[in-house]
C-alpha positions as CSV (number, residue, x, y, z in Angstrom):
1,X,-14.2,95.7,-107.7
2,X,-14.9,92.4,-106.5
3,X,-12.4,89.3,-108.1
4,X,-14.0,86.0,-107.4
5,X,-11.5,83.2,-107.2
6,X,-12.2,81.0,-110.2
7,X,-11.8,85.3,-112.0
8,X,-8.0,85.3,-109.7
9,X,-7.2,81.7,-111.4
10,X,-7.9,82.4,-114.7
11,X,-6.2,85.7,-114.9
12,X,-2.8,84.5,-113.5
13,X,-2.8,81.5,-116.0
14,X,-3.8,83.6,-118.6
15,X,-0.7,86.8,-117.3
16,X,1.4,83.7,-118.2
17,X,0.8,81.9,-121.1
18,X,0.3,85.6,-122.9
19,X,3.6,86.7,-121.3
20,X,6.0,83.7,-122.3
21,X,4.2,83.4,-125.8
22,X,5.5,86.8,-126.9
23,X,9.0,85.3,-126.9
24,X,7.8,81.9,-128.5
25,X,5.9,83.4,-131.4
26,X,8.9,85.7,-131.7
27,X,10.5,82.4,-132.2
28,X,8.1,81.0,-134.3
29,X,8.1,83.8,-137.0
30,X,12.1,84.3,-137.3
31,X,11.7,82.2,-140.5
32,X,8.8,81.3,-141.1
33,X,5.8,83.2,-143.0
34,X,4.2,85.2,-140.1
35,X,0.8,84.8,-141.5
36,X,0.8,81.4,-142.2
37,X,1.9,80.9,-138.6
38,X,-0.9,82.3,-137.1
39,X,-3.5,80.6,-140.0
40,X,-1.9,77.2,-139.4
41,X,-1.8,77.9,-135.2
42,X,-5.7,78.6,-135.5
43,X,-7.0,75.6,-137.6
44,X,-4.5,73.6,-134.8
45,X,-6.7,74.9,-132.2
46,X,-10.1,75.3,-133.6
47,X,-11.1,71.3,-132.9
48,X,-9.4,71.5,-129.5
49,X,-11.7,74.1,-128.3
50,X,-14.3,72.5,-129.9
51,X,-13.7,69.6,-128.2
52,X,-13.2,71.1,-124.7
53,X,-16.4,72.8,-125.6
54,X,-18.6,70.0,-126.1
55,X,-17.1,68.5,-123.2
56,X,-18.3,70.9,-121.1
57,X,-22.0,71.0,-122.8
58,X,-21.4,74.7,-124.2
59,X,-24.3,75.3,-126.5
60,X,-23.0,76.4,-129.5
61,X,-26.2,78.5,-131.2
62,X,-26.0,82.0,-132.3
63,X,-29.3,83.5,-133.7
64,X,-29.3,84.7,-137.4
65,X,-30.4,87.9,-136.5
66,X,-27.0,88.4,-134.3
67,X,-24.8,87.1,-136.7
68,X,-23.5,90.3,-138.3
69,X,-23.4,91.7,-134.8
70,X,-21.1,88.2,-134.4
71,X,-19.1,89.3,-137.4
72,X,-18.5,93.0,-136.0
73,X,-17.0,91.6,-133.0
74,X,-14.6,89.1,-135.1
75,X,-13.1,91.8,-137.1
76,X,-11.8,94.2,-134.0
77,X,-11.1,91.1,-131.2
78,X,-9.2,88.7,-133.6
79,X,-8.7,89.4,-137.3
80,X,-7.0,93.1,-137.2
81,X,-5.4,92.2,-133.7
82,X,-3.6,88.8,-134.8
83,X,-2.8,89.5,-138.2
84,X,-1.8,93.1,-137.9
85,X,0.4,92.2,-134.4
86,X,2.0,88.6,-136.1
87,X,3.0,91.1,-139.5
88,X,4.9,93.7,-136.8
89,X,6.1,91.4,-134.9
90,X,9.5,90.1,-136.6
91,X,10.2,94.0,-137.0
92,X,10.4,94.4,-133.0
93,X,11.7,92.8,-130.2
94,X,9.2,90.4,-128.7
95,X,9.4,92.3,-125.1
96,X,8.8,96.0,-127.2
97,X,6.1,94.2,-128.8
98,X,4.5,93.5,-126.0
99,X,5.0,96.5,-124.2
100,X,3.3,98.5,-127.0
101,X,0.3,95.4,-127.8
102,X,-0.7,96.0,-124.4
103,X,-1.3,99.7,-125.2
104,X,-4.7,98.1,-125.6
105,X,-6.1,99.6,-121.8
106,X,-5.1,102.8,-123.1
107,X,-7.3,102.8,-125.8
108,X,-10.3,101.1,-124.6
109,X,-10.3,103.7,-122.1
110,X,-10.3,106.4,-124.6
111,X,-13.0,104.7,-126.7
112,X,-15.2,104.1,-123.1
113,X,-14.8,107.9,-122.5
114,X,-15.9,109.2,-125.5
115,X,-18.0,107.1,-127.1
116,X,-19.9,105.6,-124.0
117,X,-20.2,108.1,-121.7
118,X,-18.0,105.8,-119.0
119,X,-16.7,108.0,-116.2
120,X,-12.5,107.3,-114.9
121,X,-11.6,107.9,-111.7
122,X,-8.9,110.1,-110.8
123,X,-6.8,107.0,-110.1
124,X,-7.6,104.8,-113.4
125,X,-7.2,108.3,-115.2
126,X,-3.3,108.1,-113.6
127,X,-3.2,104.9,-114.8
128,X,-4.1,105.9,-118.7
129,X,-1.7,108.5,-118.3
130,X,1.2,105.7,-117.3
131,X,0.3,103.6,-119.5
132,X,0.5,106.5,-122.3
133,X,3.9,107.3,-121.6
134,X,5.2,104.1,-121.4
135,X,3.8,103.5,-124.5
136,X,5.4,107.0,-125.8
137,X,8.6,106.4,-124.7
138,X,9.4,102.7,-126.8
139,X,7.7,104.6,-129.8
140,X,10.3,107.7,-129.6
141,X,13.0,105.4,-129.3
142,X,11.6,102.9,-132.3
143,X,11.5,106.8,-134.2
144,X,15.0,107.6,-133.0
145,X,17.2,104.5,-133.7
146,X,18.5,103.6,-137.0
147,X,17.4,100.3,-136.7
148,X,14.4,101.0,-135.3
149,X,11.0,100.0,-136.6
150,X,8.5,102.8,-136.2
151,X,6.4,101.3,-139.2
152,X,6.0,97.9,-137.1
153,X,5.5,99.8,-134.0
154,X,3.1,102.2,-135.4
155,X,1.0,98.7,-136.3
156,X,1.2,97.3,-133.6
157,X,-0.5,100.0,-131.6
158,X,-3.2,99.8,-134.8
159,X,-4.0,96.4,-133.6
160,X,-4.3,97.2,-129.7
161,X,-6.9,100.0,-130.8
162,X,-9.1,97.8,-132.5
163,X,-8.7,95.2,-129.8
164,X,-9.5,97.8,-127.7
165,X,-12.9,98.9,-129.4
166,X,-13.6,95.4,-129.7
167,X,-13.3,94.7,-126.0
168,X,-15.8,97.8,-125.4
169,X,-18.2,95.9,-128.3
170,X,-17.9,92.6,-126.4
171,X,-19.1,94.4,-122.9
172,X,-22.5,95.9,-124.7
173,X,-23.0,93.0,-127.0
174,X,-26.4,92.1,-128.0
175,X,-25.4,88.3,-128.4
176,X,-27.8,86.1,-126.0
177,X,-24.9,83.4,-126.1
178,X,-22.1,81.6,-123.8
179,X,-18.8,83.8,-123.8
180,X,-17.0,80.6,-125.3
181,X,-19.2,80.0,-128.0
182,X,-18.9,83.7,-128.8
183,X,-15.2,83.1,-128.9
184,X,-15.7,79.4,-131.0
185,X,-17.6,81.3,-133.7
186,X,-15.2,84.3,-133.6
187,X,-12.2,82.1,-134.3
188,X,-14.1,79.9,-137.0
189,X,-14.9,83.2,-138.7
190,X,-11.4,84.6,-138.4
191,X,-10.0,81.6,-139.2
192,X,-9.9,81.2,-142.9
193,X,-9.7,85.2,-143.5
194,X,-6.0,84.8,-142.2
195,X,-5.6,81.9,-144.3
196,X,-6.7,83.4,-146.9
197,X,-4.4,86.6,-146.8
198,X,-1.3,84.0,-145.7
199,X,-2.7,82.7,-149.1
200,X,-2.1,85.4,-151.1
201,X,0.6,87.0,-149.7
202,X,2.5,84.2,-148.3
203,X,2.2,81.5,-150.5
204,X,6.1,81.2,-152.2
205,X,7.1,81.2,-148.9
206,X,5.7,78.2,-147.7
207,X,6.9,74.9,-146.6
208,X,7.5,72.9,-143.7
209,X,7.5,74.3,-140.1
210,X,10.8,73.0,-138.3
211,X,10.9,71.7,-135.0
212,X,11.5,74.9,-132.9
213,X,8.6,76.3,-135.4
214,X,6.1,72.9,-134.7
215,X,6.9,73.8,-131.0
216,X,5.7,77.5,-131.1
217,X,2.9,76.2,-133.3
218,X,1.7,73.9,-130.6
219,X,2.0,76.4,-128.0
220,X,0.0,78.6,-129.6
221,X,-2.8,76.1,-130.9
222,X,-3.0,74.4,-127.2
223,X,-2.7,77.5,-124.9
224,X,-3.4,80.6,-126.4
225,X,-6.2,79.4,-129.0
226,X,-7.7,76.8,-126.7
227,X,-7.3,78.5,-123.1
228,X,-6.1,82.2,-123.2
229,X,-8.6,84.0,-125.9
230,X,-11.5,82.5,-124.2
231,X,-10.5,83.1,-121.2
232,X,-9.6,86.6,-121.9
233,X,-13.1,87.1,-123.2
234,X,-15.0,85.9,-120.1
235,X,-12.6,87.9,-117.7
236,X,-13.5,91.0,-120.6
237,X,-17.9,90.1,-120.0
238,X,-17.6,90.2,-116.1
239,X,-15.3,92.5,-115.0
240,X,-15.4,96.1,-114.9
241,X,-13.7,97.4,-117.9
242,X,-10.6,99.3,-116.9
243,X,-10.0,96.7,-114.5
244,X,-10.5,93.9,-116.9
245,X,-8.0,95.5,-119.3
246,X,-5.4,97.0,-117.1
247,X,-5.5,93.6,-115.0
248,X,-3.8,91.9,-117.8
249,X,-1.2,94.4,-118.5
250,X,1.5,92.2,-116.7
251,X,2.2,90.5,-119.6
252,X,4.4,92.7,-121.1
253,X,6.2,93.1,-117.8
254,X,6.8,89.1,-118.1
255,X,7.3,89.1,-122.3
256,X,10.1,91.6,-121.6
257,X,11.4,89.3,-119.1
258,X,11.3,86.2,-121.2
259,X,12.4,87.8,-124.3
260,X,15.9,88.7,-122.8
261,X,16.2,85.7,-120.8
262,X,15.2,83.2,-123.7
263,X,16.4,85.1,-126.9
264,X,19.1,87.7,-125.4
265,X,17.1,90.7,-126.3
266,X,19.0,94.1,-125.0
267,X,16.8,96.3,-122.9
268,X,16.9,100.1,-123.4
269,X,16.2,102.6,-120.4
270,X,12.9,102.7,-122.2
271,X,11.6,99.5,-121.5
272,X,12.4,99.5,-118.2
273,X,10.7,103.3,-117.5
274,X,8.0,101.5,-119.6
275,X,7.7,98.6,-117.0
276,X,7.8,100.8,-114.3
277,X,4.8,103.0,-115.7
278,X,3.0,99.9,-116.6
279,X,3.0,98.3,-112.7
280,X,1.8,101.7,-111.7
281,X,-1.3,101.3,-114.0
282,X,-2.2,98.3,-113.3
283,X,-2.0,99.4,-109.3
284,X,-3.8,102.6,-110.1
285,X,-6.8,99.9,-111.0
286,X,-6.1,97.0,-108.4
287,X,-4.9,98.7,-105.7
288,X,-7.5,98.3,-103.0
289,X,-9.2,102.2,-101.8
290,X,-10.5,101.5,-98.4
291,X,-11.1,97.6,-97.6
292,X,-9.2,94.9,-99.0
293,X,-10.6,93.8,-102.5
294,X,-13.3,90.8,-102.0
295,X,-12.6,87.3,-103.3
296,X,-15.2,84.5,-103.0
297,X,-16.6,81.4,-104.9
298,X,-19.3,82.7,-106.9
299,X,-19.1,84.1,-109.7
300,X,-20.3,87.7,-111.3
């Protein structure tokens, strides 16, 4: 595998605004109506990246004849993953959440394997396997603990499964387009389907964000809708895809982190055996075989 150094930059900014906003949107939705959080979060950030993308001269055309393609692509990488994971989310702790939203590797490998023929390795086949258990072990203990939430854990490994088959979409897509613009049109078209079920579901619970709430608002308009889903879909189009999905899995290693240092979350056995299993999968993937892994200036 070969990581070119603008790939290394983006993927460590991206590791941490993903892993410290597990904590913030955990934040963010204590109180207030999840879905309207993430409606009000998107329409923040939709003119900033449309901005940033006119800035940089990103043509913005998609073809009519790829536009249902387009829509196919919006449904598994945003609309089941953000409002199926914001729903589950008040029902966990952010760090579980995390742990078990970044079963996502899992499942795109799965999905590669059968339905596109793609051959793993012995060592990214360890890494599923990780991974797996990890995953198994926070969902036995949601299953076994009174107050546990298997319903919202259960969901929340929905949502890393379509974001999974999504990812595997976005690899073969047909779309003759920038990466960003694919992700400007994916948002507009995601957009105002979350509003619309914040709408109807959400509505007699609406009203005024508070300040902590405006905070984790702006956070999530700025840096994850304006830098980190973009950015997540370029690193997704040109790098292989078990790398480019196990890669990223240090984020739940950091929202785990952040969620007991900010918010006083207790950790379980479980999530740290999770952790453990999770480094090992992402090491089964990056871990250099013979010669150390090549970083230049040009890109894929």
């Amino acid at each position: 595998m070969t990581l070119t150094l603008r790939q290394a930059a983006v993927l460590v900014l991206l590791t941490l605004i993903w892993g410290f906003n597990w904590p913030i949107m955990k934040l963010g939705v204590a109180f207030y109506p999840p879905l309207t959080f993430r409606a009000v979060s998107m329409w923040l950030g939709l003119p900033l990246l449309w901005v940033v993308l006119l800035g940089l001269r990103v043509p913005l055309a998609i073809s009519r004849e790829h536009w249902r393609e387009l829509a196919s692509l919006s449904v598994t990488n945003m609309l089941v993953w953000y409002a199926v994971a914001i729903i589950a989310l008040p029902s966990l702790a952010s760090g579980r959440a995390a742990i078990l939203g970044y079963t996502m590797p899992v499942f795109s490998a799965l999905v590669g394997r059968w339905f596109f023929a793609e051959q793993l390795s012995p060592r990214q086949l360890a890494g599923v396997l990780a991974a797996t258990l990890g995953a198994g072990l926070l969902l036995a203990h949601e299953f076994g603990t009174l107050a546990g939430k298997p319903v919202a854990a259960l969901g929340m490994l929905a949502a890393a499964a379509a974001w999974a088959v999504g990812t595997q979409q976005l690899r073969r897509t047909r779309i003759a387009a920038p990466t960003l613009a694919i992700a400007f049109w994916m948002t507009v078209l995601t957009t105002p389907v979350i509003s619309l079920f914040a709408l109807l579901l959400e509505a007699a619970d609406w009203r005024a964000p508070d300040a902590v709430e405006w905070a984790a608002l702006a956070y999530n308009a700025v840096l994850v809708f304006g830098y980190a889903q973009p950015a997540w879909l370029y690193l997704a189009r040109s790098l292989p895809p078990v790398a480019s999905t196990l890669s990223v899995m240090f984020v739940p290693v950091l929202g785990v982190a952040c969620g007991a240092w900010l918010l006083g979350e207790t950790l379980h056995w479980q999530d740290y055996a999770a952790i453990v299993l999770i480094v090992l999968a992402i090491a089964s993937v990056l871990w250099p075989r013979s010669a150390p892994m090549r970083v230049g200036n040009a890109e894929r």
